[in-house]
ZADO-1210 file (C-alpha; in nm, 4 decimals, padded with zeros to 6 digits):
<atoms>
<atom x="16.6702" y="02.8165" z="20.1761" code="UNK" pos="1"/>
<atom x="16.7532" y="03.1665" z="20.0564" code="UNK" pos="2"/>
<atom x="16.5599" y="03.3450" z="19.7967" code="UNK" pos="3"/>
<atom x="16.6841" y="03.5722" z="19.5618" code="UNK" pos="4"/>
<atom x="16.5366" y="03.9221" z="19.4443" code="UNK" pos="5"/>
<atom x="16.3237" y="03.8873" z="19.1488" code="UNK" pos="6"/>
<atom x="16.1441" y="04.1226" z="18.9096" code="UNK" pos="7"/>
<atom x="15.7623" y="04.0965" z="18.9185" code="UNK" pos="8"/>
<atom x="15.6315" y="04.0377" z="18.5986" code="UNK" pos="9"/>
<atom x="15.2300" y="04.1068" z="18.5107" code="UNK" pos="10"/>
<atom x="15.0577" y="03.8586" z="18.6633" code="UNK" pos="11"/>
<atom x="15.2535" y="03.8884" z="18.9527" code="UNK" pos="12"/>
<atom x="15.2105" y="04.2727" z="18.9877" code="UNK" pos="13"/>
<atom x="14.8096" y="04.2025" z="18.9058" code="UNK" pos="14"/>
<atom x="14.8059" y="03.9547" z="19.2003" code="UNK" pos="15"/>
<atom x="14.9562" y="04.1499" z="19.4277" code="UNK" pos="16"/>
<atom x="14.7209" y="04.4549" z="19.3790" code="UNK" pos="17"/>
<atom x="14.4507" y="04.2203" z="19.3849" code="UNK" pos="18"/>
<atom x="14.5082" y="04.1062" z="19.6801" code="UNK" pos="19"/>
<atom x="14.4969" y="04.4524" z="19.8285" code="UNK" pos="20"/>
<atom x="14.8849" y="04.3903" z="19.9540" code="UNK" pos="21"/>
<atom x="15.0123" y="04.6451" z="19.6833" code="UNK" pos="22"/>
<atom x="14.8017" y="04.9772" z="19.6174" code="UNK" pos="23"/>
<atom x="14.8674" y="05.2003" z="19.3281" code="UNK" pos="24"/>
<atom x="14.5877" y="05.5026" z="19.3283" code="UNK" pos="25"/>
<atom x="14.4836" y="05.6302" z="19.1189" code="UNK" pos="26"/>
<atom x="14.5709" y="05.2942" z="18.8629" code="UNK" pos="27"/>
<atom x="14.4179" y="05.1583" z="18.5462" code="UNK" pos="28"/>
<atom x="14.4767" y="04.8911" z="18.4285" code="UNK" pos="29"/>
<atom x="14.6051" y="04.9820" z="18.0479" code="UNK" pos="30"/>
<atom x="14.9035" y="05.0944" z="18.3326" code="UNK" pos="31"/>
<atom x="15.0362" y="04.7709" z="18.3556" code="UNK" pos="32"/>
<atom x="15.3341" y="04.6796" z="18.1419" code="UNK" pos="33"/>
<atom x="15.4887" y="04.2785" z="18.1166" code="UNK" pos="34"/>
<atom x="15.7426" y="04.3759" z="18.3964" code="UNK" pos="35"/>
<atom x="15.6488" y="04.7319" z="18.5257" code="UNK" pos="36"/>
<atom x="15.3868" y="04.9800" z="18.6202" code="UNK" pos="37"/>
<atom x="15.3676" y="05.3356" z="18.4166" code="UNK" pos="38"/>
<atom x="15.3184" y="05.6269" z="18.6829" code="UNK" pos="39"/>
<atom x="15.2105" y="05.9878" z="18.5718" code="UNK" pos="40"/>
<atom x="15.3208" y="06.3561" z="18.6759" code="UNK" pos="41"/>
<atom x="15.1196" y="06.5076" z="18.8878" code="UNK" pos="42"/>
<atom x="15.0058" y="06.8975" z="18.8600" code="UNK" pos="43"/>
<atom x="15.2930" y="07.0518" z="19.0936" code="UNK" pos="44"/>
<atom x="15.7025" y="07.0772" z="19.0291" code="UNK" pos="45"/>
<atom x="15.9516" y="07.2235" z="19.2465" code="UNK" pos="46"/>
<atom x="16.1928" y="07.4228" z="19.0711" code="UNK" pos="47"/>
<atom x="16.5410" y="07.5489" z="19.2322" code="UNK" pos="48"/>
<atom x="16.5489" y="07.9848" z="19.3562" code="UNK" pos="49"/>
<atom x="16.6911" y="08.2075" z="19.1358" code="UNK" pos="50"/>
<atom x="17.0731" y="08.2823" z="19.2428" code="UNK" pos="51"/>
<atom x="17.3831" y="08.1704" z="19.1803" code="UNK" pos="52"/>
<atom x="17.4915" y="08.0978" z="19.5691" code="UNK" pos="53"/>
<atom x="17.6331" y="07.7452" z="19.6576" code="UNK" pos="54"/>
<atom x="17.4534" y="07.5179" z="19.8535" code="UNK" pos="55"/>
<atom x="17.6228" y="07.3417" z="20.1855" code="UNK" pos="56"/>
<atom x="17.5790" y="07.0004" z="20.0860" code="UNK" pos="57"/>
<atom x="17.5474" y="06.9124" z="20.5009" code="UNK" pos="58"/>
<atom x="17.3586" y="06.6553" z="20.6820" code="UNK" pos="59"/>
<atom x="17.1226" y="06.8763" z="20.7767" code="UNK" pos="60"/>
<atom x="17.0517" y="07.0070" z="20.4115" code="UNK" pos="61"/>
<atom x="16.6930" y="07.0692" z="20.2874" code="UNK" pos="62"/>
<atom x="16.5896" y="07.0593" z="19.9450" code="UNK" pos="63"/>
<atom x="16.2812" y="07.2823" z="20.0179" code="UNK" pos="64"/>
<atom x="16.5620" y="07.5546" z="20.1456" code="UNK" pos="65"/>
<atom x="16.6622" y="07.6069" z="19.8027" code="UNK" pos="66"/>
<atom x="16.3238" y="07.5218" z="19.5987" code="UNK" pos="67"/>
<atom x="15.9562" y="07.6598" z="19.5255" code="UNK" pos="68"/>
<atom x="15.6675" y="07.4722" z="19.4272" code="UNK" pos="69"/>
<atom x="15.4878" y="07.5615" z="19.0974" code="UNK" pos="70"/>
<atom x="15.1279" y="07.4374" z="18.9377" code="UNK" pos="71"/>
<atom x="15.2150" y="07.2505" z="18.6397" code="UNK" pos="72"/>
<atom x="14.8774" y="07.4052" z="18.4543" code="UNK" pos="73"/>
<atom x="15.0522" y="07.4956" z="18.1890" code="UNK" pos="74"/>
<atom x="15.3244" y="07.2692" z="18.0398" code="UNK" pos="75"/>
<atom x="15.7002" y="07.4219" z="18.1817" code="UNK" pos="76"/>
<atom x="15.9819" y="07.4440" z="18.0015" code="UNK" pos="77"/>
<atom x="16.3022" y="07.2622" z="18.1296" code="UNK" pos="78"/>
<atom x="16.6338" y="07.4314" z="17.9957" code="UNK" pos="79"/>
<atom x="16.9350" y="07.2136" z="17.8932" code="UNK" pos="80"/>
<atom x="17.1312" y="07.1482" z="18.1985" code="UNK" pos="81"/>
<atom x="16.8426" y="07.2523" z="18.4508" code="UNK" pos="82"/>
<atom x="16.7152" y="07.0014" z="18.6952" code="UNK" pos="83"/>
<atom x="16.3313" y="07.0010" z="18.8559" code="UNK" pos="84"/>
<atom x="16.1050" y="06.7773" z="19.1365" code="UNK" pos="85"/>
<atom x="15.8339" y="06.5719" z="19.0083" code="UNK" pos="86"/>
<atom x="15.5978" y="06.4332" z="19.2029" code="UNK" pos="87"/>
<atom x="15.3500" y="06.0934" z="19.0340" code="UNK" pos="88"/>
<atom x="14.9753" y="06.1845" z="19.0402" code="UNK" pos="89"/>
<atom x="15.0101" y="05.7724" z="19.1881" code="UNK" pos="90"/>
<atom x="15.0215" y="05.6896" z="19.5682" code="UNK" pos="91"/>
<atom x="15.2109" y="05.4079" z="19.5826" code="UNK" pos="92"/>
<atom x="15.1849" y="05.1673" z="19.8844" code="UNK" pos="93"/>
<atom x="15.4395" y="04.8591" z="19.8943" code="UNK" pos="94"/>
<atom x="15.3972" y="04.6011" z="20.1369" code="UNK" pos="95"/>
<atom x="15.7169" y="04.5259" z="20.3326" code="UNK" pos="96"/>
<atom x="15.8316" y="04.2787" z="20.1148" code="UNK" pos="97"/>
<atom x="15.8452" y="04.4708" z="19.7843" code="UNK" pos="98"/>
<atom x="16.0487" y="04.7457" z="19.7227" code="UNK" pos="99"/>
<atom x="16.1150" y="04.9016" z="19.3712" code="UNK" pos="100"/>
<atom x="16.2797" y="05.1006" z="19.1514" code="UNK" pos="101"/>
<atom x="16.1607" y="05.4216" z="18.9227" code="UNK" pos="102"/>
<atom x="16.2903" y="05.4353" z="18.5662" code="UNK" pos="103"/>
<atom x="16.2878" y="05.6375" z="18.3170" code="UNK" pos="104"/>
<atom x="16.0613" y="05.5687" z="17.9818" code="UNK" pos="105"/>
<atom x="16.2799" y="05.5419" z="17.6951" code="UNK" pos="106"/>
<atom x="16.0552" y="05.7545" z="17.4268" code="UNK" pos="107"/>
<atom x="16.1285" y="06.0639" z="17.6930" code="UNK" pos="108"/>
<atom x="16.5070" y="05.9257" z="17.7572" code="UNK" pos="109"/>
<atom x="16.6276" y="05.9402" z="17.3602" code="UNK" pos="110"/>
<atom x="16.5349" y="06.2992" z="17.3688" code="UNK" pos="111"/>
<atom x="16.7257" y="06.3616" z="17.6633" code="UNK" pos="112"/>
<atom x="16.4620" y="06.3722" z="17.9987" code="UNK" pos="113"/>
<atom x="16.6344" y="06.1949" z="18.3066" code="UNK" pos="114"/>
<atom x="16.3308" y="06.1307" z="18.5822" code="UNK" pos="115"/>
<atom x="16.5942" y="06.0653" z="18.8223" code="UNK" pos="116"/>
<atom x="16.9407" y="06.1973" z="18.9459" code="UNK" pos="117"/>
<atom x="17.0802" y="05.8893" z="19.2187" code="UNK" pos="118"/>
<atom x="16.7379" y="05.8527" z="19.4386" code="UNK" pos="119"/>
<atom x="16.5596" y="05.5820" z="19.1979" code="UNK" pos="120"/>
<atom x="16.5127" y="05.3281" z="19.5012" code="UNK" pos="121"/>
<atom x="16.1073" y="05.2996" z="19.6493" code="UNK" pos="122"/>
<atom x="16.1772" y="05.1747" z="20.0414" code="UNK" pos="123"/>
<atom x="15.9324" y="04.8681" z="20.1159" code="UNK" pos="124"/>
<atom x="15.6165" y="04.9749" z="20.3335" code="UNK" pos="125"/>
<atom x="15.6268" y="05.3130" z="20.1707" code="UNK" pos="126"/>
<atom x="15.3004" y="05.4686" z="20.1389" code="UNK" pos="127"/>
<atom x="15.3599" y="05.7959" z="19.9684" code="UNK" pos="128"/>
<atom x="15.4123" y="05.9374" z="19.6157" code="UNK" pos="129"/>
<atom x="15.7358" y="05.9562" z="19.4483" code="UNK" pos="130"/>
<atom x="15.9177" y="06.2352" z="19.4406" code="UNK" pos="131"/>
<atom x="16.1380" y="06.2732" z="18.9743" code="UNK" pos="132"/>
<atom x="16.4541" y="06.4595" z="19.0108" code="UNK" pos="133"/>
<atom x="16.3655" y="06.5211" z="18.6191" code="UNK" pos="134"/>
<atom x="16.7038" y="06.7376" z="18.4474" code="UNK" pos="135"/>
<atom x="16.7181" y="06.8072" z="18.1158" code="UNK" pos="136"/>
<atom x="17.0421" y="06.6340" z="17.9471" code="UNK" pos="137"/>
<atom x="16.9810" y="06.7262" z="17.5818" code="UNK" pos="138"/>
<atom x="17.0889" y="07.0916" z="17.4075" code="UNK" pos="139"/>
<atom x="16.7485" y="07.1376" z="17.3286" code="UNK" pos="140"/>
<atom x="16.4736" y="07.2869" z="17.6376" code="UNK" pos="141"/>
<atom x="16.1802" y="07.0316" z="17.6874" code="UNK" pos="142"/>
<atom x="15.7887" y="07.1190" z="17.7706" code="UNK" pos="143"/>
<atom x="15.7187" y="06.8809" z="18.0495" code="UNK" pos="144"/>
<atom x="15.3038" y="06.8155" z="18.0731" code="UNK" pos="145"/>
<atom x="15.1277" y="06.7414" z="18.3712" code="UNK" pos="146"/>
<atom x="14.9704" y="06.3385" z="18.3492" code="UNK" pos="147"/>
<atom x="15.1782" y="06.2081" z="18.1372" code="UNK" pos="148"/>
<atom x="15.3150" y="05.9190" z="18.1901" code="UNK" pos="149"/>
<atom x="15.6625" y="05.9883" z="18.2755" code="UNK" pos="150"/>
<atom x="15.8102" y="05.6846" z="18.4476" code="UNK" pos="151"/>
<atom x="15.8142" y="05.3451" z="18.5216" code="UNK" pos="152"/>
<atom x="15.8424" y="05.1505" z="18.8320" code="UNK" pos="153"/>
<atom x="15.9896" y="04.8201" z="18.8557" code="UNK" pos="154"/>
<atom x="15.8729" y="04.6155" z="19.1824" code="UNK" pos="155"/>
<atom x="16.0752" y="04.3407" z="19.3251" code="UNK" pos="156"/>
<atom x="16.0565" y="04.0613" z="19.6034" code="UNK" pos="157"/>
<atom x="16.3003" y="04.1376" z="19.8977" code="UNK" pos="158"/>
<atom x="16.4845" y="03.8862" z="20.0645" code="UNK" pos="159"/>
<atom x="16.2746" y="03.9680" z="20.4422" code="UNK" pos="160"/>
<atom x="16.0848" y="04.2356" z="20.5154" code="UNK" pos="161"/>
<atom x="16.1424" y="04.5972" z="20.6103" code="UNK" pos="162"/>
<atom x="15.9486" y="04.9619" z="20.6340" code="UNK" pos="163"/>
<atom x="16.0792" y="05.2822" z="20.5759" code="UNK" pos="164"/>
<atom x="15.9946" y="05.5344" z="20.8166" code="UNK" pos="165"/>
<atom x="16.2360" y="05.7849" z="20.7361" code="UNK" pos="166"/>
<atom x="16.2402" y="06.1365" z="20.6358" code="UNK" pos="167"/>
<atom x="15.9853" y="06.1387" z="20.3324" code="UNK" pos="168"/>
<atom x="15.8271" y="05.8002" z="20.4494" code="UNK" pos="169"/>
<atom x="15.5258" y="05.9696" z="20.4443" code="UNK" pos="170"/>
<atom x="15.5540" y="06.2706" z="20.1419" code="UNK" pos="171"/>
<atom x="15.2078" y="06.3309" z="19.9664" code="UNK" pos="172"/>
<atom x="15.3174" y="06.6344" z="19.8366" code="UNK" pos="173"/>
<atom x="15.6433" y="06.8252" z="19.7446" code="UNK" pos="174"/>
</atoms>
């Protein structure tokens, strides 16, 4: 019999953490949405060098290259057009069966905050934080605050099991 992907609603998500097979630390509870789990920014961002040189878009090319981390103490401005790195206060650990994907919220959407670029997609077995790609899409600039809660991540059940172990299988930081 073949299964199909499904979305984990509360109880499910509540079950599986526990159960101790899905780990989300810090988490409280009040986190917990009917189909999704809110996840905050943490106190760093990596912002892109001054310059206006283009970047070799190789398979070799590094991120960190190009970028500089910054304490998010104070709240940062992001400029219209200007993209940043996140990174969620949350450690998120998946079992290799659930994999997930990180959304936007909509109250930080409508005034024009993507939280990611293309790379929305949380690998099953990951046991890391997630890294935003958070640009600014709006004509206006937007004060981005440390702990809020920025996204959303939306678990589902895989069809088998699998772990990443590839290049930021492990990233705790930026």
């Amino acid at each position: 019999m073949r299964r199909r992907m499904a979305v984990l609603t509360r109880d499910v998500i509540l079950s599986e953490i526990n159960s101790g097979r899905l780990v989300i630390s810090p988490f409280a509870p009040d986190q917990l949405g009917s189909a999704s789990i809110d996840l905050t920014l943490g106190s760093e961002i990596r912002v892109f060098e001054e310059g206006r040189n283009p970047i070799d878009l190789v398979e070799n090319a590094d991120y960190r290259d190009h970028t500089r981390v910054m304490r998010l103490d104070d709240p940062f401005v992001l400029e219209p057009g200007v993209t940043i790195h996140g990174i969620t206060r949350e450690i998120i650990e998946l079992p290799p069966n659930l994999c997930g994907f990180l959304e936007g919220r909509s109250r930080f959407a409508r005034l024009g905050l993507m939280i990611h670029v293309t790379s929305a997609f949380v690998q099953p077995g990951v046991s890391n934080r997630q890294v935003l790609e958070m640009s600014n899409v709006s004509d206006r600039p937007l004060r981005i605050h440390q702990g809020v809660r920025i996204c959303q991540l939306v678990l589902l059940r895989t069809e088998g099991e699998a772990i990443y172990d590839g290049r930021f299988a492990d990233q705790k930081t930026l």
